[in-house]
C-alpha positions as CSV (number, residue, x, y, z in Angstrom):
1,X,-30.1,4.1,3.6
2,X,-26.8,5.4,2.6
3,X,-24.1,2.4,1.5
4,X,-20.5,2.0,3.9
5,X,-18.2,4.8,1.6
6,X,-15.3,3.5,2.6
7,X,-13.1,2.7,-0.3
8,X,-8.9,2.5,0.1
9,X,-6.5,4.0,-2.0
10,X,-5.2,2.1,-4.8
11,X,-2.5,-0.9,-4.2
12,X,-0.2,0.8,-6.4
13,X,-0.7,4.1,-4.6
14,X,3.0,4.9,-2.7
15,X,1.4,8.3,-1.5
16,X,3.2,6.5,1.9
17,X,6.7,5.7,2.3
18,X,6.8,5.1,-1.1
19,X,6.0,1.6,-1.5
20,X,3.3,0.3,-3.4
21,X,0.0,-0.6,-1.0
22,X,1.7,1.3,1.9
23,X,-1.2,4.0,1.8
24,X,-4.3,1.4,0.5
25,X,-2.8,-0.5,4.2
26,X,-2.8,2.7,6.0
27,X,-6.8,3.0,4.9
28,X,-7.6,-0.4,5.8
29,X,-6.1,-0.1,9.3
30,X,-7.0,3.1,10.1
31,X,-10.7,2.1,8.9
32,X,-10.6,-1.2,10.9
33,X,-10.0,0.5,14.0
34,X,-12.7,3.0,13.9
35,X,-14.9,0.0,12.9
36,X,-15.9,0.7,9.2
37,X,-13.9,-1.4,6.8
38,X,-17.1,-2.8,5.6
39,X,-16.2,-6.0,3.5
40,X,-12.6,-4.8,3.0
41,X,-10.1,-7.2,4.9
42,X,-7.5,-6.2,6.9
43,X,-4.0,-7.7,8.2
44,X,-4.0,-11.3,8.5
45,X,-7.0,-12.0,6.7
46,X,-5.6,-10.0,3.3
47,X,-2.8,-11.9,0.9
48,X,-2.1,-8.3,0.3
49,X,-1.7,-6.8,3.6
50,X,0.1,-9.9,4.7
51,X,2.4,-9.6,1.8
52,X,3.1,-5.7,2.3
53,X,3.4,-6.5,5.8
54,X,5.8,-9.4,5.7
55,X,8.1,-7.2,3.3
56,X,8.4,-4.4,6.2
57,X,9.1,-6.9,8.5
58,X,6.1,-5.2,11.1
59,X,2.9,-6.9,12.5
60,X,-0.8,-5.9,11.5
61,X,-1.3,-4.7,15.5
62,X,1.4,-2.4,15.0
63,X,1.2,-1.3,12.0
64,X,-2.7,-0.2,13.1
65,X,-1.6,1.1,16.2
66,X,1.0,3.2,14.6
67,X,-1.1,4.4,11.8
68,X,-4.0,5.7,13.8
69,X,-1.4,7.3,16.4
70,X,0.0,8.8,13.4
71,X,-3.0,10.5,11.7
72,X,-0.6,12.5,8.7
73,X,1.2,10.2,6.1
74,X,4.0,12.3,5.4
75,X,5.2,11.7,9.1
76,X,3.6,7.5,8.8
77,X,6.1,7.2,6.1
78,X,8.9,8.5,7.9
79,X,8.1,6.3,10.6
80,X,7.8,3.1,8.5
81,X,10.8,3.6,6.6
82,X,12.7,3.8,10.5
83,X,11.2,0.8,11.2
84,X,11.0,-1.3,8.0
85,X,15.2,-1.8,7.5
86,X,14.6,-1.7,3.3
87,X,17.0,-0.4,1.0
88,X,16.0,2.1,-1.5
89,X,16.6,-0.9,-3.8
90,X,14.7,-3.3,-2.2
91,X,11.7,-0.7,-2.1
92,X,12.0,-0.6,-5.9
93,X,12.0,-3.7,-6.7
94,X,9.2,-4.7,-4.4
95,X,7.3,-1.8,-6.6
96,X,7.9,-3.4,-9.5
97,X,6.6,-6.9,-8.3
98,X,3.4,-5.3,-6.7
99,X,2.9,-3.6,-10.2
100,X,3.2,-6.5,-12.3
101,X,1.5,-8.6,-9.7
102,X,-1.7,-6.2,-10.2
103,X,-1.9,-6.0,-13.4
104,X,-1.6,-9.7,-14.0
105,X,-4.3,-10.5,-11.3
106,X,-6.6,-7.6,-13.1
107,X,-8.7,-9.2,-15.8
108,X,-7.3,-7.2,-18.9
109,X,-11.1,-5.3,-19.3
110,X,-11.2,-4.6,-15.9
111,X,-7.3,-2.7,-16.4
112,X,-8.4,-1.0,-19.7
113,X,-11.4,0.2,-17.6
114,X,-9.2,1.5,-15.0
115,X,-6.3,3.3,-17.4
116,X,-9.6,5.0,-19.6
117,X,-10.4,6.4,-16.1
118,X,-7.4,7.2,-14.9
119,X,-6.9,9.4,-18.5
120,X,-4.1,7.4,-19.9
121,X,-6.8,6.4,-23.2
122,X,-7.5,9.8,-23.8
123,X,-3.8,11.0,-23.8
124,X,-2.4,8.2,-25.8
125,X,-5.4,8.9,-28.4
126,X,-4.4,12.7,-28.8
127,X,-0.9,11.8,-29.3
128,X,-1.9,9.5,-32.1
129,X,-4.8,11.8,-33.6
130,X,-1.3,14.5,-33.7
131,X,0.6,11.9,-34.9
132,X,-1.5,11.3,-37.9
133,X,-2.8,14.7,-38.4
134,X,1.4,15.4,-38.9
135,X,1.5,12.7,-41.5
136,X,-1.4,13.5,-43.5
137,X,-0.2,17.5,-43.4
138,X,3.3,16.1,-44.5
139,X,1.7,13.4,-47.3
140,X,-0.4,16.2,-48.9
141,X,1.5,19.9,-48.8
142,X,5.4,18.7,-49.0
143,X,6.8,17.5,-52.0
């Protein structure tokens, strides 16, 4: 028998409105209402969800409501950012906590595992493969 699917975007995703855990949220509640969050928590029962919710200033029930009403998450964001009251400021800086809250609750493994998949490994190991591969060309064929 096939295993529940459902996984949510990313907590730093800002794919909606973009704030950090805006579009994981939008998952959750959409995924709550049709009934298949599977072990995922959703609204009050989430320090997340309560904490991205808190900062909007707008409850889990409408939130949920909205978000399935609102099935596209270009016009979601639009909506929240109506309804939410938040500087562009205030939206940054509550990025910036969400990221260092994240990567301070991932174990460091865990976030090493993630980056690798994510590509950054294998970018930052070209540049420093190019990096040397310039310093060995300069060290042997320039006086």
């Amino acid at each position: 028998m096939k295993q529940n699917a459902f996984r949510p975007r990313d907590l730093l995703s800002k794919e909606v409105a973009g704030i950090c855990g805006v579009a994981r949220l939008t998952d959750k509640a959409r995924a709550a209402h049709a009934g298949n969050i599977g072990s995922y928590k959703y609204g009050a029962d989430s320090d997340q969800d309560t904490a991205i919710l808190s900062f909007l200033g707008i409850s889990a029930e409408a939130f949920q409501e909205t978000a399935v009403r609102i099935n596209n998450d270009v016009k979601l964001g639009a909506w929240i950012l109506d309804n939410c009251s938040r500087s562009s400021e205030e939206i940054s800086k509550f990025n910036r906590k969400m990221k260092t809250w994240w990567q301070s609750k991932m174990p460091q493994d865990e976030f090493s595992k993630r980056r690798r998949k994510l590509g950054y490994e294998k970018e930052n190991r070209r540049l420093y493969w190019f990096d040397r591969r310039k310093w060995l060309w300069n060290k042997l064929f320039r006086p």
